[in-house]
N, C-alpha and C positions, 0 to 999 in steps of 0.2 A: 470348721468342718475338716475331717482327717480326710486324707485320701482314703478310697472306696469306701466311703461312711454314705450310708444310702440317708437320702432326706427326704419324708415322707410329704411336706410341706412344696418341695419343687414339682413332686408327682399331682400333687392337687392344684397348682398354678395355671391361672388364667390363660388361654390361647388367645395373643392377639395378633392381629397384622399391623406393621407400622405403618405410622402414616405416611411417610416419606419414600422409603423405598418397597413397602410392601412387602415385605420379609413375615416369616411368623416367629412369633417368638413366645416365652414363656413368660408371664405376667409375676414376677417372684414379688415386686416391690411393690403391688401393691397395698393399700392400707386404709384407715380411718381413722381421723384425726381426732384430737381431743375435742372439737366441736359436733362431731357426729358425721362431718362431711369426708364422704368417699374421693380418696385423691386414686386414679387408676394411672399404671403406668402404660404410656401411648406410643414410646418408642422402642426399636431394638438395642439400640446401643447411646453413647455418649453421642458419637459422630453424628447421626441422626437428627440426634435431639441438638446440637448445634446446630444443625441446617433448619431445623423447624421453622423459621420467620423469616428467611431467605427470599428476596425480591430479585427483579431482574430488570431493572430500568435500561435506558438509554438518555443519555447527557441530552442536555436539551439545546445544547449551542453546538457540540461537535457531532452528537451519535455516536458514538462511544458507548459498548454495554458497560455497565455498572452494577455489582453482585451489591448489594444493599438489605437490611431490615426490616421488618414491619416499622419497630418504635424511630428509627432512622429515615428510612424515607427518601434518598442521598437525587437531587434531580439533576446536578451537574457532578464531572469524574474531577475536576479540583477547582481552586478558587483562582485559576487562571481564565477555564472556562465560566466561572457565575459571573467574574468583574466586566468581560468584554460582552457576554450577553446581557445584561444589565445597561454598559454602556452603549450598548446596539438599540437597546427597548427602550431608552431616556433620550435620546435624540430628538431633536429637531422640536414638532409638536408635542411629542409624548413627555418632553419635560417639565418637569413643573417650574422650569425656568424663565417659560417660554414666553415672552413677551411679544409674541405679533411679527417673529421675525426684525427685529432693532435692528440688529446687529449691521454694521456697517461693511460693505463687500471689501473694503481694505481691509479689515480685520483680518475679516475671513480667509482673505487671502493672503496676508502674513504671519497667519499661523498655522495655515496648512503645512501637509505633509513636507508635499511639492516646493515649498518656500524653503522650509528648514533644510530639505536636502541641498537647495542652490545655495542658501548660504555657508553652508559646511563645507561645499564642493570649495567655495572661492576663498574659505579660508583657509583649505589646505592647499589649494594651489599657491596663494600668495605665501606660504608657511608661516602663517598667524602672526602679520607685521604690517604696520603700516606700508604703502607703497610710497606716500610722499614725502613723510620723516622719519620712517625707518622703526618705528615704538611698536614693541609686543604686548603682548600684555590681556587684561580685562576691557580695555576701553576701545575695545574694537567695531566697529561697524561693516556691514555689505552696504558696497552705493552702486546702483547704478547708473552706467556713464552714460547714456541715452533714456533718460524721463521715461518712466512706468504711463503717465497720461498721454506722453503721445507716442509709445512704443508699448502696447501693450504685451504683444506678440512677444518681444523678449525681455519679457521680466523672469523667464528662468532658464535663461541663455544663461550661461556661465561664463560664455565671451562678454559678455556686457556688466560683465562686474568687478570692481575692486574692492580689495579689503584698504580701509582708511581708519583713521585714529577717529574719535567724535570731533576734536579741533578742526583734524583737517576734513572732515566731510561736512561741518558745516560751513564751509569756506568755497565747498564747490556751488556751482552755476546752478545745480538743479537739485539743492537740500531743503528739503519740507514742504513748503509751498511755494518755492522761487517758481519752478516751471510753470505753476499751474497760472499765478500771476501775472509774469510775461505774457502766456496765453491771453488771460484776461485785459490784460489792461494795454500790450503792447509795451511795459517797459519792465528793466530789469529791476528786482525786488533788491533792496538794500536793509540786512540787519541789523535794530538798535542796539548799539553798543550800551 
């Protein structure tokens, strides 16, 4: 089409509203396809017709809006938020792990949070060495120097702990089941070489 070249065909075009912003516009593009079926044009511009299937969620873990699709669908704003709510909703009974509660409360409690930070603490304090032969390294251990069984209270004291090599912690008074035996039996526990 030239400049001022009149087009009789834009003068006879559809008046419609869009659907998105409500705009009126001229229906030029309309047509009918080689099957018979009438394709009508429903929006004003490109921009429009991109926003046409535009959703408006909210993340389902943080609340966070999320501009999303029809065929998309998006219920969390990324896969930091799906993995910790997932892990939020598979806990405890809701897992299909879940065996009646087994799990044993020492477990539990040396793999909590609150554990791993005491032990981190005391191996930065000790600067990641044995304290009785001096060895750094991988074969390190947290011991507590007053028994978790009869000092419950500070098992995440940081004063009540050393960093030790595996040698020399199983060497102390109160490695594995010495304490609990003494308690039990009245005598100290001796291990088979």
């Amino acid at each position: 089409m030239k400049k001022g070249e009149k087009r009789p065909d834009l003068q006879r075009a559809r008046v419609g509203l869009c659907e998105i912003c409500g705009k009126e516009y001229r229906a030029v593009n309309d047509y009918t396809d080689k099957n018979g079926y009438e394709r009508r044009q429903r929006y004003c511009s490109k921009e429009c017709w991109s926003k046409r299937a535009r959703i408006i969620n909210h993340c389902l873990y943080c609340g966070k809006e999320i501009i999303t699709r029809k065929s998309v669908n998006k219920k969390y704003c990324g896969n930091d938020c799906r993995n910790l709510d997932y892990r939020n909703r598979q806990k405890g009974e809701a897992s299909h792990f879940w065996r009646g509660g087994k799990t044993q409360e020492k477990k539990l409690l040396r793999t909590s949070a609150e554990y791993k930070s005491w032990r981190g603490n005391v191996f930065l304090r000790d600067n990641y060495t044995c304290q009785e032969c001096g060895k750094s390294g991988r074969d390190l251990e947290p011991h507590h120097i007053k028994e978790v069984c009869n000092y419950p209270e500070l098992m995440f004291d940081i004063d009540n702990g050393v960093t030790l090599c595996h040698e020399c912690h199983k060497n102390t008074d109160n490695y594995g089941y010495k304490a609990r035996w003494e308690n039990f039996t009245g005598q100290k526990a001796v291990l088979a070489e």
